[in-house]
C-alpha positions in Angstrom: -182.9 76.6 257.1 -184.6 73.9 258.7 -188.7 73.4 258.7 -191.5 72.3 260.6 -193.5 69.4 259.8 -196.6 71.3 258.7 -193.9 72.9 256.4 -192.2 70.0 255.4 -195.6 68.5 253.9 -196.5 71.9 252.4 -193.2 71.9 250.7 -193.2 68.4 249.6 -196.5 69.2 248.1 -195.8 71.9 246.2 -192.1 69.8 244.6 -194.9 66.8 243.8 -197.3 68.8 242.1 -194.2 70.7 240.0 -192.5 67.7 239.3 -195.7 65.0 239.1 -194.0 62.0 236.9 -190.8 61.7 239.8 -190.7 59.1 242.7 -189.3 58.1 246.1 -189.3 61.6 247.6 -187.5 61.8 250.6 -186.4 64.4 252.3 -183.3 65.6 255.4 -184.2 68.2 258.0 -180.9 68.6 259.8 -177.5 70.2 259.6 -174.6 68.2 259.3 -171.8 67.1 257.3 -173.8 66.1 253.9 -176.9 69.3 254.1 -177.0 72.7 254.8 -180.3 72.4 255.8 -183.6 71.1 254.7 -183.0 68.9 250.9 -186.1 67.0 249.4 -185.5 65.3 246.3 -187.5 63.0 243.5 -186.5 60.5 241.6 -187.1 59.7 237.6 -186.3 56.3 236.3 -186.0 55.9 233.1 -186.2 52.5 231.4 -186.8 50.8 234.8 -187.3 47.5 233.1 -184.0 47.3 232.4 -181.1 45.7 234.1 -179.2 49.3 235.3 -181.5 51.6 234.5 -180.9 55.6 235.1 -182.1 57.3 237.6 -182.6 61.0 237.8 -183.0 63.3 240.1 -184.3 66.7 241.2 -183.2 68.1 244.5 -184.8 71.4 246.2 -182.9 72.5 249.3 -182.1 75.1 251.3 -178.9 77.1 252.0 -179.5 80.3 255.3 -183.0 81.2 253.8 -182.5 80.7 250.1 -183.9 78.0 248.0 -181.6 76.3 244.9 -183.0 73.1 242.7 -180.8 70.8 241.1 -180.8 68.0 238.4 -178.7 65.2 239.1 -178.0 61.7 237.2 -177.3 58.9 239.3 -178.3 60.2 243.1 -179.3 63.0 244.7 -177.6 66.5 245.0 -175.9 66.8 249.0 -172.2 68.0 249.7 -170.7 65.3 249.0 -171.8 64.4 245.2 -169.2 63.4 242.8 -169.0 62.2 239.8 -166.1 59.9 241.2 -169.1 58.4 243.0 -171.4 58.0 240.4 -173.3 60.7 239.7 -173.1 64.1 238.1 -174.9 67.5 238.5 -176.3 68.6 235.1 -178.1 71.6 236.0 -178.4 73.8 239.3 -180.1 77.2 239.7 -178.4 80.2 241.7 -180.1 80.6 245.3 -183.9 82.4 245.3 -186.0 83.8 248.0 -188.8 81.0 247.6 -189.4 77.0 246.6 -191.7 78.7 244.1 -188.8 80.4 242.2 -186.3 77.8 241.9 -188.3 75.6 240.6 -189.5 78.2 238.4 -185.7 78.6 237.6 -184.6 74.8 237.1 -187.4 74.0 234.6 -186.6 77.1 232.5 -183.3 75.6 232.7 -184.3 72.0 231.2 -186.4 73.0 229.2 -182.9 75.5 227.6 -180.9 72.4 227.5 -183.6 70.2 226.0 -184.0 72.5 223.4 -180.0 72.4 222.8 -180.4 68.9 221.9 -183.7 69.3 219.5 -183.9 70.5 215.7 -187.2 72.3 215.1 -188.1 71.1 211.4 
């Protein structure tokens, strides 16, 4: 699926206001040999001050008419992500009918493997 640029703004929007403490959003609107479709992603830093800091990343894109979101360490979800290129997907959400959903999805889905990682005393 590919969008217009009123849509594209909309969309990017809604990511910022769902994700509001990532960065450098960017976005692709074309088919080819790295995206389906439309992909916009955000970027969390952590520890920036430090000499190779971690970046993560979420990444909302499109497959026909679906929507999937993604968490990623090192770069951005696309086609071609490896973790024989640095980078590894940690979390991804099956496809939904809207932006909305997914990311509805892939926070309940950090917030389960948070949790995995936490002791409630």
């Amino acid at each position: 699926m590919l969008l217009t640029e009123p849509e594209i703004q909309q969309v990017l929007d809604q990511a910022k206001a769902a994700f509001p403490n990532l960065i450098n959003w960017e976005y692709n609107n074309e088919k080819n040999e790295e995206y389906f479709g439309f992909s916009m992603w955000g970027e969390f830093v952590q520890n920036p001050e430090v000499l190779m800091p971690r970046s993560f990343f979420i990444t909302l894109d499109t497959y026909e008419d679906k929507w999937q979101g993604c968490l990623t360490i090192g770069q951005h979800s696309y086609l071609w992500s490896s973790a024989d290129f640095g980078d590894a997907h940690l979390l991804d959400t099956e496809p939904s009918e809207t932006l909305e959903k997914a990311i509805t999805v892939l926070k309940a889905k950090m917030v389960e493997l948070l949790a995995a990682f936490s002791v409630v005393v």
